[in-house]
N, CA, C and O atoms as a Tinker XYZ file with bonds, in Angstrom:
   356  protein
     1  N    -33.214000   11.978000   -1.204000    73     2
     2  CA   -31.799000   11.721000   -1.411000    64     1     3
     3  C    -31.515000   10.245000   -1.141000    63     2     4     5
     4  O    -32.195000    9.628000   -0.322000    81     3
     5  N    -30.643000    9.744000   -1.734000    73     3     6
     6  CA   -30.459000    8.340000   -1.878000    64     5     7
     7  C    -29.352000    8.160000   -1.185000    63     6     8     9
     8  O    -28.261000    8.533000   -1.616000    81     7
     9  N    -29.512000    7.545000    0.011000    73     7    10
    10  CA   -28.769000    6.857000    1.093000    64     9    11
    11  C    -27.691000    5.674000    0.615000    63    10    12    13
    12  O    -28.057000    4.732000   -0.087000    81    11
    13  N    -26.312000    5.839000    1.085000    73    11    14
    14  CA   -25.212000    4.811000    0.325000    64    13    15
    15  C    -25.066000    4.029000    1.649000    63    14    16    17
    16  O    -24.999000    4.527000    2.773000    81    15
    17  N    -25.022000    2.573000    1.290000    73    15    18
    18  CA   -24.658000    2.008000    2.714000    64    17    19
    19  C    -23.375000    1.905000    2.892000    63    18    20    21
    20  O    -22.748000    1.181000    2.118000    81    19
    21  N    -22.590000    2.703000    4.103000    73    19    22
    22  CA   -21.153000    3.088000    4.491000    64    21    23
    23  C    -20.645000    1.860000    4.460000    63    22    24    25
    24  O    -19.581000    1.859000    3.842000    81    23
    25  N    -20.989000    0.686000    4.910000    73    23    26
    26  CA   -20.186000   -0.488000    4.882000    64    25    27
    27  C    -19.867000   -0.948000    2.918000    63    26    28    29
    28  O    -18.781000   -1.188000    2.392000    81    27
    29  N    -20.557000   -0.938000    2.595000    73    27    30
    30  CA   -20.301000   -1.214000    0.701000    64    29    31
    31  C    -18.933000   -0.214000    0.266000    63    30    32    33
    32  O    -17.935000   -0.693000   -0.272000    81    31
    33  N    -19.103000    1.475000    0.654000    73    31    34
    34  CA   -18.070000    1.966000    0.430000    64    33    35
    35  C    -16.948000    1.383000    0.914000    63    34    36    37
    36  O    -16.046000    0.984000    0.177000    81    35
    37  N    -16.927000    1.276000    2.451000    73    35    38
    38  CA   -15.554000    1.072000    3.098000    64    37    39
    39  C    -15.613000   -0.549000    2.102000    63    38    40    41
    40  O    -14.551000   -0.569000    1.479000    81    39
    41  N    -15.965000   -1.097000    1.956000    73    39    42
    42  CA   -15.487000   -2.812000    1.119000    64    41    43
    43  C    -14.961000   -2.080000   -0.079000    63    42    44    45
    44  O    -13.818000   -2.358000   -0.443000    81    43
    45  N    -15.726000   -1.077000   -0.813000    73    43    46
    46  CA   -14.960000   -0.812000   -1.959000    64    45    47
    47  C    -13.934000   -0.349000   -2.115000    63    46    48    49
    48  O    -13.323000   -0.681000   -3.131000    81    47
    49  N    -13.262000    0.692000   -1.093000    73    47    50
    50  CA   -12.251000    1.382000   -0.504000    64    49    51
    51  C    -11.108000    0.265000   -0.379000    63    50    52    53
    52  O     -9.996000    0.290000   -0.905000    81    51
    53  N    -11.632000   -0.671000    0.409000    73    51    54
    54  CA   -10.775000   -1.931000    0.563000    64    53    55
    55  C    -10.067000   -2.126000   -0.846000    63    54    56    57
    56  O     -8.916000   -1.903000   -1.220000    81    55
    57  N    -11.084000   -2.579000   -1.425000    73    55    58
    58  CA   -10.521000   -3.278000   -2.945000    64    57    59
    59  C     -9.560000   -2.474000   -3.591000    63    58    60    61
    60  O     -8.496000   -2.970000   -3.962000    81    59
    61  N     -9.784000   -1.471000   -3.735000    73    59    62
    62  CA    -9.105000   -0.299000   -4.174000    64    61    63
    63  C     -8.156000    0.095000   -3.431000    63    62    64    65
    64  O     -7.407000    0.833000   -4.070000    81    63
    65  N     -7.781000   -0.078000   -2.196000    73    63    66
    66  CA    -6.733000   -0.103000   -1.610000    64    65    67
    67  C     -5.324000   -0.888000   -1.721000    63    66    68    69
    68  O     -4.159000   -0.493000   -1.722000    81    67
    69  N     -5.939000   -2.207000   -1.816000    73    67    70
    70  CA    -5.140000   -3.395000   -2.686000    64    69    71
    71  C     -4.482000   -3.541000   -3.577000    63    70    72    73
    72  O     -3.461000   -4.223000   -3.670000    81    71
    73  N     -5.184000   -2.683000   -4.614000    73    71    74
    74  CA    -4.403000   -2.731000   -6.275000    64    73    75
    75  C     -3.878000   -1.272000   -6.503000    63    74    76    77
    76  O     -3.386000   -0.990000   -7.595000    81    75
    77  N     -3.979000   -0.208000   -5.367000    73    75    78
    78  CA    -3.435000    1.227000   -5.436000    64    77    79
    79  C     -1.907000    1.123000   -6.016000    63    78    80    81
    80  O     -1.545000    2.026000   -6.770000    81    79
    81  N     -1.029000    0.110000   -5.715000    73    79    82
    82  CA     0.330000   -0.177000   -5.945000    64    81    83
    83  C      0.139000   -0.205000   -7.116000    63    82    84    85
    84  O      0.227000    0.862000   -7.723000    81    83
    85  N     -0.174000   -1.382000   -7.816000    73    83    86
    86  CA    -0.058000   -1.601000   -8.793000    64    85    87
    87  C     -0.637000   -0.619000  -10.070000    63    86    88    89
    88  O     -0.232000   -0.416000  -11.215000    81    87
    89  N     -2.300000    0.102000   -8.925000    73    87    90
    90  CA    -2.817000    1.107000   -9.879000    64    89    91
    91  C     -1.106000    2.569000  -10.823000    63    90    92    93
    92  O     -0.797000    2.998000  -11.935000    81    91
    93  N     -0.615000    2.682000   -9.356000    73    91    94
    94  CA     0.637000    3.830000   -9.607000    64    93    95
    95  C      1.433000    3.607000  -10.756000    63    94    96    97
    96  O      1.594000    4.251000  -11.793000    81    95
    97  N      2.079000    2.108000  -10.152000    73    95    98
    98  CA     3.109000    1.795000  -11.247000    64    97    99
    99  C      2.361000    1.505000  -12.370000    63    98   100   101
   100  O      2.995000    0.552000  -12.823000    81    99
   101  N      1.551000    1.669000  -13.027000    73    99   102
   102  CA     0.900000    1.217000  -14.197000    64   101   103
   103  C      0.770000   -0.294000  -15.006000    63   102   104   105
   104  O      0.806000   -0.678000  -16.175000    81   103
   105  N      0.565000   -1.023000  -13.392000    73   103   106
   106  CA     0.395000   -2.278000  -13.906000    64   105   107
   107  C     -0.876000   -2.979000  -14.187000    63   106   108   109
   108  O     -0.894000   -4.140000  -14.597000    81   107
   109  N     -2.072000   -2.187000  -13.941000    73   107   110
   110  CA    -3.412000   -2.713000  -14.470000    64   109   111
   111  C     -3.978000   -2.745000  -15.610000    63   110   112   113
   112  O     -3.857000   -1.669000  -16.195000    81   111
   113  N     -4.650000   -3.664000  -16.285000    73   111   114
   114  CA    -5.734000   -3.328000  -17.388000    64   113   115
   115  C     -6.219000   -2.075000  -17.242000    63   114   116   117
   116  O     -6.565000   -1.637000  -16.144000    81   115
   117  N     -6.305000   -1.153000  -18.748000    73   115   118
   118  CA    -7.764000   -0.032000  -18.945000    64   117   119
   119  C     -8.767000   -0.741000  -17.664000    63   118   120   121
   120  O     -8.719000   -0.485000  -16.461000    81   119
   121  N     -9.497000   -1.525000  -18.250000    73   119   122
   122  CA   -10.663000   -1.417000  -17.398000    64   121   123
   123  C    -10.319000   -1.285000  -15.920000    63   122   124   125
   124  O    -10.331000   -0.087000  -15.636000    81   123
   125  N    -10.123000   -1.777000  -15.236000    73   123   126
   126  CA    -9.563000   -1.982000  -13.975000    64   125   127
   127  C     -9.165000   -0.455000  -13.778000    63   126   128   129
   128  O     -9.890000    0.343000  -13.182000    81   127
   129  N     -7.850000   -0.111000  -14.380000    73   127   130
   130  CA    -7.877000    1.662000  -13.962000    64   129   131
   131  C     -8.890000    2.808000  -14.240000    63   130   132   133
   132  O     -9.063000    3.933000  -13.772000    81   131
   133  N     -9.663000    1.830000  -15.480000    73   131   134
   134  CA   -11.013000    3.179000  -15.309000    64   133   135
   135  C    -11.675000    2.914000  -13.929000    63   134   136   137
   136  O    -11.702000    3.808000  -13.084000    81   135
   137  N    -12.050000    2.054000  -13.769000    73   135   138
   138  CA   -12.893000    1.752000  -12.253000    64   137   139
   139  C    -12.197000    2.125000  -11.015000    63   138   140   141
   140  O    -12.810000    2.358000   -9.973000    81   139
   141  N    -10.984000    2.182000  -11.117000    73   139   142
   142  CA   -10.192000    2.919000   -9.711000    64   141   143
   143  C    -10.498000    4.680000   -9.748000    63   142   144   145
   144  O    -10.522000    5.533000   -8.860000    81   143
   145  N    -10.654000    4.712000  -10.857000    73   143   146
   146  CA   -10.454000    6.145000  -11.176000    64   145   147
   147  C    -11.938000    6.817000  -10.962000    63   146   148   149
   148  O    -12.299000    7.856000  -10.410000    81   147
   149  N    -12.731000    5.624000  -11.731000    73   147   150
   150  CA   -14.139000    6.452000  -11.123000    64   149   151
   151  C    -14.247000    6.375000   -9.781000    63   150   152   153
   152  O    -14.945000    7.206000   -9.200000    81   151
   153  N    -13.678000    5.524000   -9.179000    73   151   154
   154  CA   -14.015000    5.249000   -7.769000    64   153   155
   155  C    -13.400000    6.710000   -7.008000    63   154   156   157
   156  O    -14.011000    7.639000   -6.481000    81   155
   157  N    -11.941000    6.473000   -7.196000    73   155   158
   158  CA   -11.238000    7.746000   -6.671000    64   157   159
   159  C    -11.802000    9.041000   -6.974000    63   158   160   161
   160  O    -11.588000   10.008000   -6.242000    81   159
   161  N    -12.602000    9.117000   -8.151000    73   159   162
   162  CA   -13.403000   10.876000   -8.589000    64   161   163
   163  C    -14.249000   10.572000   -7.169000    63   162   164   165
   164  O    -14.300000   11.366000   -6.230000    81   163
   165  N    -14.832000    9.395000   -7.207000    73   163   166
   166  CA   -16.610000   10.193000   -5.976000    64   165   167
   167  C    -15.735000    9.828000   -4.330000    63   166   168   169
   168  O    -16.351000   10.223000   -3.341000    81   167
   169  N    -14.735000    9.303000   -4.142000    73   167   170
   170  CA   -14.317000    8.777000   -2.606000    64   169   171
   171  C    -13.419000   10.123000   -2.290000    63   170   172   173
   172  O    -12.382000   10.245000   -2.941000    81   171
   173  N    -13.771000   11.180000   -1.292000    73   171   174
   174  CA   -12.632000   12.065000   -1.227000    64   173   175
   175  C    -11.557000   11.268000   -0.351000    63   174   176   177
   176  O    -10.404000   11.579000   -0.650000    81   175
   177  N    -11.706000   10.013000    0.979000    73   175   178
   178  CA   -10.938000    9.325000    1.122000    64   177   179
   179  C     -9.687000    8.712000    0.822000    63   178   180   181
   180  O     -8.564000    8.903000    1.288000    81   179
   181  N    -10.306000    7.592000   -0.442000    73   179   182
   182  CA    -9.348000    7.546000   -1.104000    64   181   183
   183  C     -8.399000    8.305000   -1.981000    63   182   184   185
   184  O     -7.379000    7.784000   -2.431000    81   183
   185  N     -8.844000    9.878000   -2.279000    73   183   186
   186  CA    -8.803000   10.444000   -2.974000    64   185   187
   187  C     -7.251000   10.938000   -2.022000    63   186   188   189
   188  O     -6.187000   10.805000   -2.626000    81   187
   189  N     -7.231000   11.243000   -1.212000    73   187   190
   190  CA    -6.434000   11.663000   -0.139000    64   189   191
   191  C     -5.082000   10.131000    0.176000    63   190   192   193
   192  O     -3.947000   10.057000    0.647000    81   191
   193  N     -5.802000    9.438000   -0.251000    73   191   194
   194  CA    -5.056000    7.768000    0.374000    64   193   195
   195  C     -3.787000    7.801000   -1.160000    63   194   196   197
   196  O     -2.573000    7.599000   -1.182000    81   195
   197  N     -4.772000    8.148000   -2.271000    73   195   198
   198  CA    -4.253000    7.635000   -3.298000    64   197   199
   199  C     -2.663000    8.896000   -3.806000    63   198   200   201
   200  O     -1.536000    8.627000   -4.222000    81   199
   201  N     -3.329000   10.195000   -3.505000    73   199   202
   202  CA    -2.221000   11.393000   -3.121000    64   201   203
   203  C     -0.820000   11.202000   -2.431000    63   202   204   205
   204  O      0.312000   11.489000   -2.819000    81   203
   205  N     -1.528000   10.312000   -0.663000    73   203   206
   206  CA    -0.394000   10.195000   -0.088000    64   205   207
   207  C      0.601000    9.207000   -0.439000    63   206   208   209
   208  O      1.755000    9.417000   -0.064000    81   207
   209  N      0.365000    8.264000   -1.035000    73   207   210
   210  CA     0.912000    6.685000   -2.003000    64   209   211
   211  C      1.520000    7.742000   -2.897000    63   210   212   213
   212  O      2.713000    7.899000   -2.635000    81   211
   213  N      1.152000    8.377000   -3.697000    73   211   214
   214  CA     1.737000    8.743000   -4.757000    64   213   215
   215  C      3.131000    9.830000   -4.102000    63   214   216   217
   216  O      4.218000    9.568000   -4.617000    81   215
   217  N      3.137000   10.695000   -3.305000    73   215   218
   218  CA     3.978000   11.138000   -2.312000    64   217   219
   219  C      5.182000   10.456000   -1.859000    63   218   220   221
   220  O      6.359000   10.616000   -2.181000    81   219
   221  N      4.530000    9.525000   -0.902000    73   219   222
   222  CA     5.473000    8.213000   -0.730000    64   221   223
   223  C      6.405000    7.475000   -1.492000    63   222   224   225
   224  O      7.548000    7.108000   -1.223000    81   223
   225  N      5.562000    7.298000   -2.695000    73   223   226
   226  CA     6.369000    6.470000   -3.432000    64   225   227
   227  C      7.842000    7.591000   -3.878000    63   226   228   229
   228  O      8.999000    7.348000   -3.534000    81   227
   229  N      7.401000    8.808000   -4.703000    73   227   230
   230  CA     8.198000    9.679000   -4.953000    64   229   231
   231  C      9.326000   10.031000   -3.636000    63   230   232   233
   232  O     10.456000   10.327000   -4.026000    81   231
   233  N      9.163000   10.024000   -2.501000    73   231   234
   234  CA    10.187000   10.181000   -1.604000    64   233   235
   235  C     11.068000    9.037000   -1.529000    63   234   236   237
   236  O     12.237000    9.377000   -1.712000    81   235
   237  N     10.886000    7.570000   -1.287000    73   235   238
   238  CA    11.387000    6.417000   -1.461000    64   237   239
   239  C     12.349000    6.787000   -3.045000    63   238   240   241
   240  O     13.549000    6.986000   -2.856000    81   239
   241  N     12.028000    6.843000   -3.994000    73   239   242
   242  CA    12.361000    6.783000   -5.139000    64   241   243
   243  C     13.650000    7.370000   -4.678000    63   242   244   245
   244  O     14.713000    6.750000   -4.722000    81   243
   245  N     13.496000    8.798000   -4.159000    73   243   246
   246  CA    14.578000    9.422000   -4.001000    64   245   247
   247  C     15.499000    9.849000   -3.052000    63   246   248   249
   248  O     16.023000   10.947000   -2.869000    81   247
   249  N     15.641000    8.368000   -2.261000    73   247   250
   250  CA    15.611000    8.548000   -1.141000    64   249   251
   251  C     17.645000    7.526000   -1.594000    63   250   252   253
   252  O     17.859000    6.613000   -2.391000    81   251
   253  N     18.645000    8.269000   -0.660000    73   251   254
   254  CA    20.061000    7.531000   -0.678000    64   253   255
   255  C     20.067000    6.671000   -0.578000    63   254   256   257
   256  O     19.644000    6.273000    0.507000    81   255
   257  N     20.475000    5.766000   -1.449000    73   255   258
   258  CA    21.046000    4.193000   -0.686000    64   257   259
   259  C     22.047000    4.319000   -0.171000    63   258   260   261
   260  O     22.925000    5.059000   -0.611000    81   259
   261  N     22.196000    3.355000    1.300000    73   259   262
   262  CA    23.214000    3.546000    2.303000    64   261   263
   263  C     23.061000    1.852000    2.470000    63   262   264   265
   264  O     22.056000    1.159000    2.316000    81   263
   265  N     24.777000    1.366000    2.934000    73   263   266
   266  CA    24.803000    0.534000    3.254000    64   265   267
   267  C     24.307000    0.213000    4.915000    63   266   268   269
   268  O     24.504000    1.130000    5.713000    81   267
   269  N     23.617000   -1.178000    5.475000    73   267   270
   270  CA    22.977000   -1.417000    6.704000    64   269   271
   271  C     24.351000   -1.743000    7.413000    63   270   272   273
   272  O     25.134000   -2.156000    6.557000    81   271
   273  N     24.977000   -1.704000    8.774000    73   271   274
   274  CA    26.440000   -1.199000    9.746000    64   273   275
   275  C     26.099000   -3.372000    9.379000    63   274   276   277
   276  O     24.959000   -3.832000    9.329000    81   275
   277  N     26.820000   -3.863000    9.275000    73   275   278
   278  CA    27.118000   -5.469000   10.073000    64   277   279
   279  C     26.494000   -5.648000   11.030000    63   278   280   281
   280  O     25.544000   -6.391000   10.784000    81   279
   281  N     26.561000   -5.200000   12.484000    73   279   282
   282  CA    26.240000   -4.995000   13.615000    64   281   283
   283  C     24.440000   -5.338000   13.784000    63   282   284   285
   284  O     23.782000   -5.982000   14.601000    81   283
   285  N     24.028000   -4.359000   12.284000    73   283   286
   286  CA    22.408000   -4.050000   12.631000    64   285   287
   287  C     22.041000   -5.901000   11.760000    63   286   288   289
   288  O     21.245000   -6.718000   12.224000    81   287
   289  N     22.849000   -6.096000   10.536000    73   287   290
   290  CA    22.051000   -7.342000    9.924000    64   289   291
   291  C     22.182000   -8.381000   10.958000    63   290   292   293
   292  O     21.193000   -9.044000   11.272000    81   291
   293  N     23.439000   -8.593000   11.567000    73   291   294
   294  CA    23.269000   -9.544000   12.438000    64   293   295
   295  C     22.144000  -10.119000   13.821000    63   294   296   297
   296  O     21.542000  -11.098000   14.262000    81   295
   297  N     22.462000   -8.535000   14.063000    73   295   298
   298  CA    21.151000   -8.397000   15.183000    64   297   299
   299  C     19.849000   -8.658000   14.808000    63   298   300   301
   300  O     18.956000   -9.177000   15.477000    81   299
   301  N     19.821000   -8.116000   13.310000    73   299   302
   302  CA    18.076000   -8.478000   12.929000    64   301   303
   303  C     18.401000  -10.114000   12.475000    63   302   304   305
   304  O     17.461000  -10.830000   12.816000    81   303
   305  N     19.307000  -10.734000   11.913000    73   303   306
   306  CA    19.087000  -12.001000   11.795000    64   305   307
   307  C     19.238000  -12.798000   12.863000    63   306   308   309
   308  O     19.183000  -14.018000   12.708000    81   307
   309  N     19.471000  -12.187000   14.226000    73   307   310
   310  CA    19.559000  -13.419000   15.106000    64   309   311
   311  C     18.227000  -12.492000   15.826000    63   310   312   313
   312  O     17.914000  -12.708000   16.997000    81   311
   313  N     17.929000  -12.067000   15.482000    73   311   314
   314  CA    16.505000  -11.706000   16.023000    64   313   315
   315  C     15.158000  -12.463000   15.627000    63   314   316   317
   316  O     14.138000  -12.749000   16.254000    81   315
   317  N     15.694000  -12.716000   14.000000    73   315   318
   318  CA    14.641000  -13.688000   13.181000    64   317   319
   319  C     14.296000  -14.711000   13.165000    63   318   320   321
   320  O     13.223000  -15.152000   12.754000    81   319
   321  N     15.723000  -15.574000   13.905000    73   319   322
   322  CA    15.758000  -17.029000   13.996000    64   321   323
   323  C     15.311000  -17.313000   15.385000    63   322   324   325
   324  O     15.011000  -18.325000   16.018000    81   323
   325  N     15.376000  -16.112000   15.607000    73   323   326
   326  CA    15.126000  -16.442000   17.307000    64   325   327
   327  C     13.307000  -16.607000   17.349000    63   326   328   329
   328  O     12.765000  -17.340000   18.176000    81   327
   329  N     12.729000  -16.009000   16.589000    73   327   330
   330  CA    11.166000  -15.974000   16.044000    64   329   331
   331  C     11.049000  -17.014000   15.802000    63   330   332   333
   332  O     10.362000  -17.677000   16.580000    81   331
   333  N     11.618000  -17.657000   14.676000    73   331   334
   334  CA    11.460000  -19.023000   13.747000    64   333   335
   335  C     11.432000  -20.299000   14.908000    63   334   336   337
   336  O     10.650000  -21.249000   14.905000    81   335
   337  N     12.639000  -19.993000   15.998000    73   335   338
   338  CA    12.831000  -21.422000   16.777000    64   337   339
   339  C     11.741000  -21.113000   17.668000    63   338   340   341
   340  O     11.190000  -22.192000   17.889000    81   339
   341  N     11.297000  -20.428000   18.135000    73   339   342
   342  CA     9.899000  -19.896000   19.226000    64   341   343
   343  C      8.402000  -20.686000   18.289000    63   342   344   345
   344  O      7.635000  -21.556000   18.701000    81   343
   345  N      8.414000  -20.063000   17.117000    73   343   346
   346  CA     7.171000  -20.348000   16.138000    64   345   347
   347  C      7.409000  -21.822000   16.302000    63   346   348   349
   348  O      6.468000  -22.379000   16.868000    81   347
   349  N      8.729000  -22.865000   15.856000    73   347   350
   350  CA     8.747000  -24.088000   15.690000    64   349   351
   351  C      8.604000  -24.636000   17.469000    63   350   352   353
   352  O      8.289000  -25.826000   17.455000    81   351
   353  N      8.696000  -24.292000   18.418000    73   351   354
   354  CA     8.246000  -24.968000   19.875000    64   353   355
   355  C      7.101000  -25.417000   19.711000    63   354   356
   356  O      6.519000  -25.978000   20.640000    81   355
């Protein structure tokens, strides 16, 4: 039996992890989505990764827009600048 070296998968997993977005929304070349796709037939991993993305995305999709209270943008923007003047010390 022919031994796969686990580190090559997990790099390939990687790669394929990367362009999973774009694989969904149908923004890749044929080629490129055939090769995700063969990849995803033999990885049950990704196979599971690429399911839960596809899940995700569908809940987001349908998920209420609600306006954010004043209270919360302010707080996160003086939270941000407060980062920015720390980063610039």
């Amino acid at each position: 039996m022919k031994q796969t070296d686990p580190h090559r998968c997990h790099e390939n997993c990687l790669v394929l992890f990367e362009r999973l977005s774009e694989y969904i929304d149908r923004e890749l070349d044929a080629p490129t989505c055939k090769d995700i796709e063969a990849h995803i037939k033999a990885c049950k991993p990704c196979q599971v990764c690429l399911e839960t993305l596809k899940q995700t995305v569908a809940l987001c999709r349908n998920l209420e827009r609600r306006q954010v209270p004043d209270t919360f943008s302010l707080k996160l923007k003086s939270a941000i600048f407060d980062l920015v003047d720390k980063k610039a010390d």
